[in-house]
N, CA, C and O atoms as a Maestro MAE file, in Angstrom:
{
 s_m_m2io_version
 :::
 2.0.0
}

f_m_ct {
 s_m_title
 :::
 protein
 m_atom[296] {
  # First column is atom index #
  i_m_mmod_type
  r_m_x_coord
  r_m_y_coord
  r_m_z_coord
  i_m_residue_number
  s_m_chain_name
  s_m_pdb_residue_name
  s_m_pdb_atom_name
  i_m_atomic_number
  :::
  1 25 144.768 -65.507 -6.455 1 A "UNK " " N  " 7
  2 3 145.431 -64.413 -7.124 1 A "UNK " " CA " 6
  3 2 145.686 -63.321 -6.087 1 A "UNK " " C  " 6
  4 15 144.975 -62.760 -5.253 1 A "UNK " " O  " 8
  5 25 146.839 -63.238 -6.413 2 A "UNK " " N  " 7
  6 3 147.285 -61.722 -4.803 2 A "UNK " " CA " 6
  7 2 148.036 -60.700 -5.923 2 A "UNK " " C  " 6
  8 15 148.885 -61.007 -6.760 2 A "UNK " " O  " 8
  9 25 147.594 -59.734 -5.721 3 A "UNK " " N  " 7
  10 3 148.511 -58.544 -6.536 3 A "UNK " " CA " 6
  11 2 148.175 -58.745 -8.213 3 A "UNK " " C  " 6
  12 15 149.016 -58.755 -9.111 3 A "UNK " " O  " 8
  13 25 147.145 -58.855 -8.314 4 A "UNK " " N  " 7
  14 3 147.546 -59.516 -9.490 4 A "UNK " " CA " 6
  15 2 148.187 -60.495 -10.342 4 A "UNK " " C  " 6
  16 15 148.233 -60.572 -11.570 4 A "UNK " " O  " 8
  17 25 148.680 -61.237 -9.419 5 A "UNK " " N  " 7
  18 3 149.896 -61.997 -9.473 5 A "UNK " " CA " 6
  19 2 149.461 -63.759 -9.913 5 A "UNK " " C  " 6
  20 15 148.485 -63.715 -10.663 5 A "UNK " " O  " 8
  21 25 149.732 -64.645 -9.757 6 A "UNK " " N  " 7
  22 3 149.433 -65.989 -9.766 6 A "UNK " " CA " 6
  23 2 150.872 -66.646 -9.301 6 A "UNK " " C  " 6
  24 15 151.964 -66.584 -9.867 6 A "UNK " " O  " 8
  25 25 150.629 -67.064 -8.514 7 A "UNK " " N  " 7
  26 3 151.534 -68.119 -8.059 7 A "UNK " " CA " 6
  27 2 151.589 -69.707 -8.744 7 A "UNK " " C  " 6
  28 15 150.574 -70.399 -8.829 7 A "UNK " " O  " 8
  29 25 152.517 -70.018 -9.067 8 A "UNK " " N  " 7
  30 3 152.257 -71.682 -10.150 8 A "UNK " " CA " 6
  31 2 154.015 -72.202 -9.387 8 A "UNK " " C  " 6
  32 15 155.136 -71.715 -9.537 8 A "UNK " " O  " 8
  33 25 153.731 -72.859 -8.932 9 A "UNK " " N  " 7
  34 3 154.267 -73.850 -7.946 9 A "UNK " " CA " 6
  35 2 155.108 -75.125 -8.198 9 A "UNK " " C  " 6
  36 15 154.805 -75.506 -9.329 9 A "UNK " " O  " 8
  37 25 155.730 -75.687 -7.831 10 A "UNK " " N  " 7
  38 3 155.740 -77.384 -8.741 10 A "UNK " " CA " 6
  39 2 155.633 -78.098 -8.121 10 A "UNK " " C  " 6
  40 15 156.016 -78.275 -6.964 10 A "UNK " " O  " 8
  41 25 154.708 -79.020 -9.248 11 A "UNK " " N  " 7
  42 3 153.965 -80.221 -8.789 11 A "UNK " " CA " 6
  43 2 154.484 -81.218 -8.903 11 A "UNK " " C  " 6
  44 15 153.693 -82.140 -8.709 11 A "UNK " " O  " 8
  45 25 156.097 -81.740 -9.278 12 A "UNK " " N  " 7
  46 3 156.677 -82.546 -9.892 12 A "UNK " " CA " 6
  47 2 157.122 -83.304 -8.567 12 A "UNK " " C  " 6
  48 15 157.625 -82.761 -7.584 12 A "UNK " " O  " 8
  49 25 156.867 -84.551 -8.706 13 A "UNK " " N  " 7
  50 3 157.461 -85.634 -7.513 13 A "UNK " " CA " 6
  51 2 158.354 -85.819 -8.389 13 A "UNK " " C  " 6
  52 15 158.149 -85.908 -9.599 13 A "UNK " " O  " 8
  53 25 160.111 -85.933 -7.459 14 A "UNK " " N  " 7
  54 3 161.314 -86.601 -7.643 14 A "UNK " " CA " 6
  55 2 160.954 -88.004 -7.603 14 A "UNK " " C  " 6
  56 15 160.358 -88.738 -6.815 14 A "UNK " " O  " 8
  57 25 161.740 -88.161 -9.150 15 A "UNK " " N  " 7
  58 3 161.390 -89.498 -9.978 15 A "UNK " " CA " 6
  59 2 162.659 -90.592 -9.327 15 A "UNK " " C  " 6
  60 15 162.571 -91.811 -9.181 15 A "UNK " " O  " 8
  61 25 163.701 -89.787 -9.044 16 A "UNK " " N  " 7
  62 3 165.050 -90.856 -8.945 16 A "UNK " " CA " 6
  63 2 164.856 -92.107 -8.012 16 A "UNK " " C  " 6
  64 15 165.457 -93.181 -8.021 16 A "UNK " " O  " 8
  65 25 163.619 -91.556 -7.028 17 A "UNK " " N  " 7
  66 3 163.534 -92.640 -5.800 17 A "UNK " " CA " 6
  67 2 162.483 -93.737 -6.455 17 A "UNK " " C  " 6
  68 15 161.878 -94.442 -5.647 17 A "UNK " " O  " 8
  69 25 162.252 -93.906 -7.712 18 A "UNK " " N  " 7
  70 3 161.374 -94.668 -8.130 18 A "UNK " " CA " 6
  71 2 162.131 -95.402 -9.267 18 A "UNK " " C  " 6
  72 15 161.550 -95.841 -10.260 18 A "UNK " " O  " 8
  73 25 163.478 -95.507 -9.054 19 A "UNK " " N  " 7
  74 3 164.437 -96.657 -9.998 19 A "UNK " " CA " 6
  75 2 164.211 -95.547 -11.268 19 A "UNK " " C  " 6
  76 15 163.706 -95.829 -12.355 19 A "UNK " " O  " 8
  77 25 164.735 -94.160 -10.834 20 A "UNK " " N  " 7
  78 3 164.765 -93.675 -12.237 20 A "UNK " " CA " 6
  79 2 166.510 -93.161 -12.112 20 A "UNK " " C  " 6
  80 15 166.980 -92.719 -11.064 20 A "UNK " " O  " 8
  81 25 167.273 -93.318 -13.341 21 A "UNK " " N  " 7
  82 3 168.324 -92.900 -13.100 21 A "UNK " " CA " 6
  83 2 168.555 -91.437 -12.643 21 A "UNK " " C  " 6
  84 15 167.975 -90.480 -13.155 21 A "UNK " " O  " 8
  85 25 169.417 -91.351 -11.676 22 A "UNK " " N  " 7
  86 3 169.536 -89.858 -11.221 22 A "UNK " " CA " 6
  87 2 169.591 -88.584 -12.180 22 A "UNK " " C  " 6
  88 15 168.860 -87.595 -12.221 22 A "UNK " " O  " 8
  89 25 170.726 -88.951 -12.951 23 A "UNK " " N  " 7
  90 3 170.990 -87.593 -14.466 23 A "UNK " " CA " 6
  91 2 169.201 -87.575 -15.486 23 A "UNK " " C  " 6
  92 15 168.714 -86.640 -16.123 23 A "UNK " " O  " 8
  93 25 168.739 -88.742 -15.296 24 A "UNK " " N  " 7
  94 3 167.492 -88.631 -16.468 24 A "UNK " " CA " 6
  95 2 165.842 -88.530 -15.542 24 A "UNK " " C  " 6
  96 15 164.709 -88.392 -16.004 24 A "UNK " " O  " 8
  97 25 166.260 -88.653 -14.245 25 A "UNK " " N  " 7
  98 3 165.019 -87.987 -13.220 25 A "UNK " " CA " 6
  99 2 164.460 -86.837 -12.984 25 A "UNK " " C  " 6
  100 15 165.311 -85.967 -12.796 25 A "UNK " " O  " 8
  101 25 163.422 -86.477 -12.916 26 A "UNK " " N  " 7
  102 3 162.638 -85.398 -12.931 26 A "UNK " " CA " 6
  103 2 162.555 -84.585 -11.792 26 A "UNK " " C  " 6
  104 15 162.770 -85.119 -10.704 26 A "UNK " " O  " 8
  105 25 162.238 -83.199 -11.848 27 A "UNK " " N  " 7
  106 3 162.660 -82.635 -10.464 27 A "UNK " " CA " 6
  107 2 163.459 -83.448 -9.560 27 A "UNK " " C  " 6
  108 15 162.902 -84.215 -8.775 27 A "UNK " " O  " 8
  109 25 165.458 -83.269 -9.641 28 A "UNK " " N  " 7
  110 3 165.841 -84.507 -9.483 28 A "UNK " " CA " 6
  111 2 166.879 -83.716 -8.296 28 A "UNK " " C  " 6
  112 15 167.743 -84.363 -7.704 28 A "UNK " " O  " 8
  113 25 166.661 -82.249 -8.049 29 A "UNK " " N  " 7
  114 3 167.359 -81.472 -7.518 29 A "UNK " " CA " 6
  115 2 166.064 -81.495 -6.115 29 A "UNK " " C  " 6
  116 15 166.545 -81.127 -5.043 29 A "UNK " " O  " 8
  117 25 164.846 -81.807 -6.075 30 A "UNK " " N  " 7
  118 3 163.624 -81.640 -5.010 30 A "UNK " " CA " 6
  119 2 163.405 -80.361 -4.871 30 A "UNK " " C  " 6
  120 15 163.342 -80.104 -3.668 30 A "UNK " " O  " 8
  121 25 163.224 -79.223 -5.669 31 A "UNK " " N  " 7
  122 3 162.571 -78.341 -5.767 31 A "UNK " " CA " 6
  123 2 161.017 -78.478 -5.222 31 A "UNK " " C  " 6
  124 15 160.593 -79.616 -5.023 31 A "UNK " " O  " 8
  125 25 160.324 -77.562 -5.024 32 A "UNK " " N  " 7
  126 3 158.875 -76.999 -4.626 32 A "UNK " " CA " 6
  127 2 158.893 -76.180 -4.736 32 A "UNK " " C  " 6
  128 15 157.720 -75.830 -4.606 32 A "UNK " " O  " 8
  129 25 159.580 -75.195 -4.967 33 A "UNK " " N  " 7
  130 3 158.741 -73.372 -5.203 33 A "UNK " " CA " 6
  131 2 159.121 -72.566 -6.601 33 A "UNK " " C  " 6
  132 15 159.024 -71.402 -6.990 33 A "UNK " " O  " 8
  133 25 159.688 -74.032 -7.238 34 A "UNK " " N  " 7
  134 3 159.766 -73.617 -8.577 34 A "UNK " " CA " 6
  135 2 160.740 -74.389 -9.359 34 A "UNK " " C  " 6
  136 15 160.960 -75.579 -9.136 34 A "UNK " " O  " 8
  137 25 161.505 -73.489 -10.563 35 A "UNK " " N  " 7
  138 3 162.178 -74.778 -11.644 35 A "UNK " " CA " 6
  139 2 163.746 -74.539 -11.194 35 A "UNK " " C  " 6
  140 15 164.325 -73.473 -10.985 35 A "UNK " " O  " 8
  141 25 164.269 -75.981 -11.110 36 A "UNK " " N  " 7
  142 3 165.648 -75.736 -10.669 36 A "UNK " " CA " 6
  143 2 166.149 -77.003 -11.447 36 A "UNK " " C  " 6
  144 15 165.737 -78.146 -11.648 36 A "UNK " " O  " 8
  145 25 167.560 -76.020 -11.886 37 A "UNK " " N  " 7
  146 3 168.316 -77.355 -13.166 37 A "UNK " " CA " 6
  147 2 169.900 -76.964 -12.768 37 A "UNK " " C  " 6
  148 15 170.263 -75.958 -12.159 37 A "UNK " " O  " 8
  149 25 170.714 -78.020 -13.273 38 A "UNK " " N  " 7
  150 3 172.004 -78.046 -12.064 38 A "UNK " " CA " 6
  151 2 172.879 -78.771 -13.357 38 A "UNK " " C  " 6
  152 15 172.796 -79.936 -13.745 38 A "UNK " " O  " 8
  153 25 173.817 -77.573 -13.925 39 A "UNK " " N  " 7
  154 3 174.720 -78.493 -15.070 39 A "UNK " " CA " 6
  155 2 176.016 -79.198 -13.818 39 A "UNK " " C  " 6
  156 15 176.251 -78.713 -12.712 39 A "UNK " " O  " 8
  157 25 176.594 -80.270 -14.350 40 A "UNK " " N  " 7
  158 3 177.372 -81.259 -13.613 40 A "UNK " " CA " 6
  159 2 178.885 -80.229 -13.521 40 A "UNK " " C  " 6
  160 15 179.117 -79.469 -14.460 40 A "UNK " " O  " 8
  161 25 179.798 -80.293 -12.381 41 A "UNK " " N  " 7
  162 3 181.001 -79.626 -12.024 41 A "UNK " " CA " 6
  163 2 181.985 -79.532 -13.877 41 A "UNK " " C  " 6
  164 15 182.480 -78.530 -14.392 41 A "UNK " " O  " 8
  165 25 181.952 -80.730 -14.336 42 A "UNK " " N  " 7
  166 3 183.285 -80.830 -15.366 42 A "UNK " " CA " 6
  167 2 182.104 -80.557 -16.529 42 A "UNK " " C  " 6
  168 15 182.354 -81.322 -17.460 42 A "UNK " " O  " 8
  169 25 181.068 -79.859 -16.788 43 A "UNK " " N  " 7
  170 3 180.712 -79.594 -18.263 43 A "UNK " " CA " 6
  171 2 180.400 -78.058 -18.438 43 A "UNK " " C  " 6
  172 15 180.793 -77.229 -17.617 43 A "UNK " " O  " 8
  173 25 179.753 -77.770 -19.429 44 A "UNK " " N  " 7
  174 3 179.572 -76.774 -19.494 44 A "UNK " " CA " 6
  175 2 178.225 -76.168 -19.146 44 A "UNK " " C  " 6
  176 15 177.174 -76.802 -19.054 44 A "UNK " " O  " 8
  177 25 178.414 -74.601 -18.929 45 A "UNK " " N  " 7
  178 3 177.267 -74.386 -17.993 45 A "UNK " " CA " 6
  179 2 175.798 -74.379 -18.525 45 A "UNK " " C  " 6
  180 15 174.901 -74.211 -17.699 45 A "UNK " " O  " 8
  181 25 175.543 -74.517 -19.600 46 A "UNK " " N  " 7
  182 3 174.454 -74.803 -20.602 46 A "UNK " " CA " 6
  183 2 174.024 -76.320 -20.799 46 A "UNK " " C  " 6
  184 15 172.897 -76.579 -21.220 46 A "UNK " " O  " 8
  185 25 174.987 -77.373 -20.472 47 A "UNK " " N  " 7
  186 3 174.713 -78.490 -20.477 47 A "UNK " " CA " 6
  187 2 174.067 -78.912 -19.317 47 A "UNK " " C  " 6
  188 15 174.593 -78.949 -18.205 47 A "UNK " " O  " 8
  189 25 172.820 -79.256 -19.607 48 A "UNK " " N  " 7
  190 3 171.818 -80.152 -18.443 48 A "UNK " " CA " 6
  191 2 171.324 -81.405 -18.884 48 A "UNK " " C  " 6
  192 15 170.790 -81.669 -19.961 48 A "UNK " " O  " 8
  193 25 171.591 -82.225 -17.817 49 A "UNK " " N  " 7
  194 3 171.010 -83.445 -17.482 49 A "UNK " " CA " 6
  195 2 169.175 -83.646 -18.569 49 A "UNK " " C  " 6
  196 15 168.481 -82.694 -18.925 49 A "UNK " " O  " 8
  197 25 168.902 -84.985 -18.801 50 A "UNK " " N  " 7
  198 3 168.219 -85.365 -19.541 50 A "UNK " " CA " 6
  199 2 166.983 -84.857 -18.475 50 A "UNK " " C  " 6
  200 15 166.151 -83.985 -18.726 50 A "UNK " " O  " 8
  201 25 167.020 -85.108 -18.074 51 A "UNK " " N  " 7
  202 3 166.326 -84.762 -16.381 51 A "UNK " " CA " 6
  203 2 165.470 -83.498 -16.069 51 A "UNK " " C  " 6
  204 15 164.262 -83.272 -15.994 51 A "UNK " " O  " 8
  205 25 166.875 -82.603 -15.884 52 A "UNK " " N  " 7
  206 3 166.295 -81.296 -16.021 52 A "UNK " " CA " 6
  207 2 165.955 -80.707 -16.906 52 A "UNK " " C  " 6
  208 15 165.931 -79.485 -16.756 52 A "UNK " " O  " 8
  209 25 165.564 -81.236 -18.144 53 A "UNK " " N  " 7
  210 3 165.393 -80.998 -19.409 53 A "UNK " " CA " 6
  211 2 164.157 -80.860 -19.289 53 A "UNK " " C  " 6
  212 15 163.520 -79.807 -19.300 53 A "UNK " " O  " 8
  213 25 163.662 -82.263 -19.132 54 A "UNK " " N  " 7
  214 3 162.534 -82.884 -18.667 54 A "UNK " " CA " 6
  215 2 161.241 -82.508 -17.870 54 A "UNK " " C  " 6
  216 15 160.066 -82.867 -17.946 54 A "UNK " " O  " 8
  217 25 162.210 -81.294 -16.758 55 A "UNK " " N  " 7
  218 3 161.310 -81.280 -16.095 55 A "UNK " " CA " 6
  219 2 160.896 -79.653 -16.183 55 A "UNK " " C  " 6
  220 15 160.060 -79.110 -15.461 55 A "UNK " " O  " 8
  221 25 161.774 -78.930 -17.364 56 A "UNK " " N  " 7
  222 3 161.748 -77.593 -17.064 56 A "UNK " " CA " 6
  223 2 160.523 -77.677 -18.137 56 A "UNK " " C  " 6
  224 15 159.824 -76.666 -18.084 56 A "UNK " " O  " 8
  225 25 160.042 -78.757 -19.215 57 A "UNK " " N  " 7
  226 3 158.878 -79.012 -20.031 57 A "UNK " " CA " 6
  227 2 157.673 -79.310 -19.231 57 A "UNK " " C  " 6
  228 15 156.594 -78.740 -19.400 57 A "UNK " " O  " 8
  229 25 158.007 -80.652 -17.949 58 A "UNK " " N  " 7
  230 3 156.969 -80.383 -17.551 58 A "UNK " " CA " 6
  231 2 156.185 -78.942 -16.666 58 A "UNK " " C  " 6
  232 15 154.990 -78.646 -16.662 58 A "UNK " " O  " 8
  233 25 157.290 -78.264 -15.993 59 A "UNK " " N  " 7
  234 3 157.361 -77.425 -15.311 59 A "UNK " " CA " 6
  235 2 156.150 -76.336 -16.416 59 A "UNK " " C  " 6
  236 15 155.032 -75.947 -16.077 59 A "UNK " " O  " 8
  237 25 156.851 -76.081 -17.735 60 A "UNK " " N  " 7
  238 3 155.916 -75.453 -18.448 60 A "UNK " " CA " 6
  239 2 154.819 -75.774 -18.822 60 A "UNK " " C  " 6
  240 15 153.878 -74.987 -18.717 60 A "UNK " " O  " 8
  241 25 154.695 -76.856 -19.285 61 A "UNK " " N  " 7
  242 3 153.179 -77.666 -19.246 61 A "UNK " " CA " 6
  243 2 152.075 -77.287 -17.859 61 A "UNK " " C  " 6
  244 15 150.878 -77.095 -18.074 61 A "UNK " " O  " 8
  245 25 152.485 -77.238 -16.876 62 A "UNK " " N  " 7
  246 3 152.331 -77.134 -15.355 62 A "UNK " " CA " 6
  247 2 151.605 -75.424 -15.347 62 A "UNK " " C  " 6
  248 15 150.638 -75.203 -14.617 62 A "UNK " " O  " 8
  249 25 152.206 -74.295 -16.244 63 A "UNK " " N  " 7
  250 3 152.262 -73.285 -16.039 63 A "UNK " " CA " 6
  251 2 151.186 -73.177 -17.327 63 A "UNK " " C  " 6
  252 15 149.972 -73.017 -17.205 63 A "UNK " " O  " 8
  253 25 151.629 -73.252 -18.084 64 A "UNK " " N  " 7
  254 3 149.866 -73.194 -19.488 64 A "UNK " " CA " 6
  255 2 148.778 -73.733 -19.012 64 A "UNK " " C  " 6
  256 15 147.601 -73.389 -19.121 64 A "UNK " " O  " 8
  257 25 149.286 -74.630 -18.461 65 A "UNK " " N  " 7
  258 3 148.006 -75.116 -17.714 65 A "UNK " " CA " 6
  259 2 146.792 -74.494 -16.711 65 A "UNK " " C  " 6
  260 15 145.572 -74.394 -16.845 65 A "UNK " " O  " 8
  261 25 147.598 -74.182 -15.802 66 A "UNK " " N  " 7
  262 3 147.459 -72.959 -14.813 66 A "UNK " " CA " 6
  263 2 146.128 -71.942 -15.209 66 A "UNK " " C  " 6
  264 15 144.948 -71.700 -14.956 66 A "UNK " " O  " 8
  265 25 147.702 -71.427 -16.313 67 A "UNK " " N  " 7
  266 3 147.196 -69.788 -17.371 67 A "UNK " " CA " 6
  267 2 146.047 -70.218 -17.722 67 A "UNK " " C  " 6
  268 15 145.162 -69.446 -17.350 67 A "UNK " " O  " 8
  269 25 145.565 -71.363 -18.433 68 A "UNK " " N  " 7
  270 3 144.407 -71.207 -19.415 68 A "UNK " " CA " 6
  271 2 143.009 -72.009 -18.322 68 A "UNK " " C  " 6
  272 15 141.908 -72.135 -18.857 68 A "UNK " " O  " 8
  273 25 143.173 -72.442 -16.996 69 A "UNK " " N  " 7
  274 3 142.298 -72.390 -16.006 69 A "UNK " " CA " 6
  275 2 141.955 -71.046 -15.735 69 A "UNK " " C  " 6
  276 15 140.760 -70.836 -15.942 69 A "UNK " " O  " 8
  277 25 142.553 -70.126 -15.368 70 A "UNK " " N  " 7
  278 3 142.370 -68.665 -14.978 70 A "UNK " " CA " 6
  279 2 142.002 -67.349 -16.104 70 A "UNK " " C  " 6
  280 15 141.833 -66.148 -15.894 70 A "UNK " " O  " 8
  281 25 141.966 -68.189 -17.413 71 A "UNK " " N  " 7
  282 3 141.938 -67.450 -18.210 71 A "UNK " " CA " 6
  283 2 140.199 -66.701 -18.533 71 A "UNK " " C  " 6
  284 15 139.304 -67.125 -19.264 71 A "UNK " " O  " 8
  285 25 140.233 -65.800 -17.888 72 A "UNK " " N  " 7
  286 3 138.837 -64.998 -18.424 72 A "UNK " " CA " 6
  287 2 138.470 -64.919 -17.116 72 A "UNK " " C  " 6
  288 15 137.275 -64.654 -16.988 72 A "UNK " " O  " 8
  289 25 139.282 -65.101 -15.744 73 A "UNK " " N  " 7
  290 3 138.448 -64.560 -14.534 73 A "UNK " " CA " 6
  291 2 139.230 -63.398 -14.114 73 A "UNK " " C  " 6
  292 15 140.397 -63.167 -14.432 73 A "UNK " " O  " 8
  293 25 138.564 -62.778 -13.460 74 A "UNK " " N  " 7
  294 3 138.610 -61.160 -13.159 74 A "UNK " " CA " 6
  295 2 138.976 -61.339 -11.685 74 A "UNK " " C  " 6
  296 15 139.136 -60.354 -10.964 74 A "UNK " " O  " 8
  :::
 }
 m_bond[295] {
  # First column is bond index #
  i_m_from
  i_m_to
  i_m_order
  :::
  1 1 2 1
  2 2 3 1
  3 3 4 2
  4 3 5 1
  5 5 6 1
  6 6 7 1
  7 7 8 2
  8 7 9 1
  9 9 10 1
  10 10 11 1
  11 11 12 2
  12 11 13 1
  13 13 14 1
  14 14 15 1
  15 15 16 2
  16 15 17 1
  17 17 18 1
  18 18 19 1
  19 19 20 2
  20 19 21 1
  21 21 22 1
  22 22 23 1
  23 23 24 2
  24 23 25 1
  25 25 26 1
  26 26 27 1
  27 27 28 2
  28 27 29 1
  29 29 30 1
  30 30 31 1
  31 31 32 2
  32 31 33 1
  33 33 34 1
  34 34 35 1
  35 35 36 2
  36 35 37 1
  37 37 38 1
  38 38 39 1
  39 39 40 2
  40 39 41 1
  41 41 42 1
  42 42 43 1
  43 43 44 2
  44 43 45 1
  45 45 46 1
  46 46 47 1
  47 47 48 2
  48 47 49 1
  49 49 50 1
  50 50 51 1
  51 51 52 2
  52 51 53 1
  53 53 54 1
  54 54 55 1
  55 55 56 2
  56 55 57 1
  57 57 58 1
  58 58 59 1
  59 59 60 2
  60 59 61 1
  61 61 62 1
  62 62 63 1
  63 63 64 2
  64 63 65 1
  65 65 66 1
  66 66 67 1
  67 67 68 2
  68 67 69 1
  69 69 70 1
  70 70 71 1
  71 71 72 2
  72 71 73 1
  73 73 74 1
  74 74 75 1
  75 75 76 2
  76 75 77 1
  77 77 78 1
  78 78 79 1
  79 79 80 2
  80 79 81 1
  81 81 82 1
  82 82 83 1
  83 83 84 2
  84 83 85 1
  85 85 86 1
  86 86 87 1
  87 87 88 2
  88 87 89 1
  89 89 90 1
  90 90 91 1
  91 91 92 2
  92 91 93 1
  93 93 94 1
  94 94 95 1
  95 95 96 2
  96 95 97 1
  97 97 98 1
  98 98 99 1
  99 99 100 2
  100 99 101 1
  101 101 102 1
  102 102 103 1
  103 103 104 2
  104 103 105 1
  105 105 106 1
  106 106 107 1
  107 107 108 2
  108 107 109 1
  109 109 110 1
  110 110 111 1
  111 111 112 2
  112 111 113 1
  113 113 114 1
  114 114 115 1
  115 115 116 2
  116 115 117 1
  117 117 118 1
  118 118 119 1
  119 119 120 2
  120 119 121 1
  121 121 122 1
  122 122 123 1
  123 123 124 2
  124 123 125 1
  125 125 126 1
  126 126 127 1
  127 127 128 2
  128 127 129 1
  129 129 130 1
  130 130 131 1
  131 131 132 2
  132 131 133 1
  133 133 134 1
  134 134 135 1
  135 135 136 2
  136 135 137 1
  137 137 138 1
  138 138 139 1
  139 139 140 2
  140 139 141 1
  141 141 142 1
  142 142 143 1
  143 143 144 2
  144 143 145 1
  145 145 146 1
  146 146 147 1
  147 147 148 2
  148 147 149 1
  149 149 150 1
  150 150 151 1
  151 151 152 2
  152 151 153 1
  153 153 154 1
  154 154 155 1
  155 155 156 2
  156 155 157 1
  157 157 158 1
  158 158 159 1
  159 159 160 2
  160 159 161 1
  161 161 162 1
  162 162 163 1
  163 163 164 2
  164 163 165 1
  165 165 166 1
  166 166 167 1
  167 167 168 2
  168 167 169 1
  169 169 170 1
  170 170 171 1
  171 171 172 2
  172 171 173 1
  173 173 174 1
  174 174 175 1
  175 175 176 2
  176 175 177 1
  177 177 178 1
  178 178 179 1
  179 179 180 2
  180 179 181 1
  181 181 182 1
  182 182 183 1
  183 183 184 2
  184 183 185 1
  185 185 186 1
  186 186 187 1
  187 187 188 2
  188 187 189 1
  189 189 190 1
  190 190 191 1
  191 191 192 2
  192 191 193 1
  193 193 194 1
  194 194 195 1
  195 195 196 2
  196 195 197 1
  197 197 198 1
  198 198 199 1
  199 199 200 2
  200 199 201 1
  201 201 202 1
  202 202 203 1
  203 203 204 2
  204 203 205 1
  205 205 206 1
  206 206 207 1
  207 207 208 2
  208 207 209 1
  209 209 210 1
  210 210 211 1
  211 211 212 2
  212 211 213 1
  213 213 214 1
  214 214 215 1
  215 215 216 2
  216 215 217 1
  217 217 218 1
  218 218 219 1
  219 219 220 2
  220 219 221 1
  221 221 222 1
  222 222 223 1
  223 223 224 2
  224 223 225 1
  225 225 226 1
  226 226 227 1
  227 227 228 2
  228 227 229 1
  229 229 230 1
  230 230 231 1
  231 231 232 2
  232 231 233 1
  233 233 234 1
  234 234 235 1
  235 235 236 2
  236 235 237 1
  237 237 238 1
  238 238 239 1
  239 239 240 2
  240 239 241 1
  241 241 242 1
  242 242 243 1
  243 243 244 2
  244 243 245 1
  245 245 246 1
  246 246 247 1
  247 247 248 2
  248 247 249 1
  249 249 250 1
  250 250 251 1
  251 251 252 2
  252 251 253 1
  253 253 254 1
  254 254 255 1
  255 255 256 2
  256 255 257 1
  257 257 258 1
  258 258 259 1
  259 259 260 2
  260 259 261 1
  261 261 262 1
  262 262 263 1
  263 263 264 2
  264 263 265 1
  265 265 266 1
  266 266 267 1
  267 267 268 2
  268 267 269 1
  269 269 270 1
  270 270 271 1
  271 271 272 2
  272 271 273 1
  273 273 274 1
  274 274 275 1
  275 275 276 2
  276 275 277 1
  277 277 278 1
  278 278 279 1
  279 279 280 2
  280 279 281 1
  281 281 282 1
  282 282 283 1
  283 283 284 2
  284 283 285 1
  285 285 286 1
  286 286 287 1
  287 287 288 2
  288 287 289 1
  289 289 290 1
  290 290 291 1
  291 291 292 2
  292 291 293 1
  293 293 294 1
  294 294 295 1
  295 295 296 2
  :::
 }
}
């Protein structure tokens, strides 16, 4: 903890290199310092990949997780 602060990171290995389809792979952009989601050139900018869907859940899972390790230390 610095500043008060908490740093929560991602832990997500890119799934695509493991015969996962690219659009439905997890951290599929190779992020590490956090959540990154990428709608495709011809859709709209709210539309994301099954993928980054995917991973912005695990990403949060990742982060409650975190929170409720640290929860009650000073």
């Amino acid at each position: 903890m610095q500043h008060g602060m908490i740093w929560v990171g991602n832990p997500i290995r890119p799934s695509q290199h493991h015969g996962v389809a690219y659009t439905e792979a997890v951290n599929r952009l190779g992020s590490w310092s956090g959540l990154m989601a990428q709608a495709e050139h011809a859709s709209a900018a709210h539309a994301f990949d099954v993928g980054d869907i995917k991973t912005a859940q695990l990403f949060g899972q990742n982060i409650a997780f975190t929170l409720n390790a640290y929860q009650g230390v000073n």
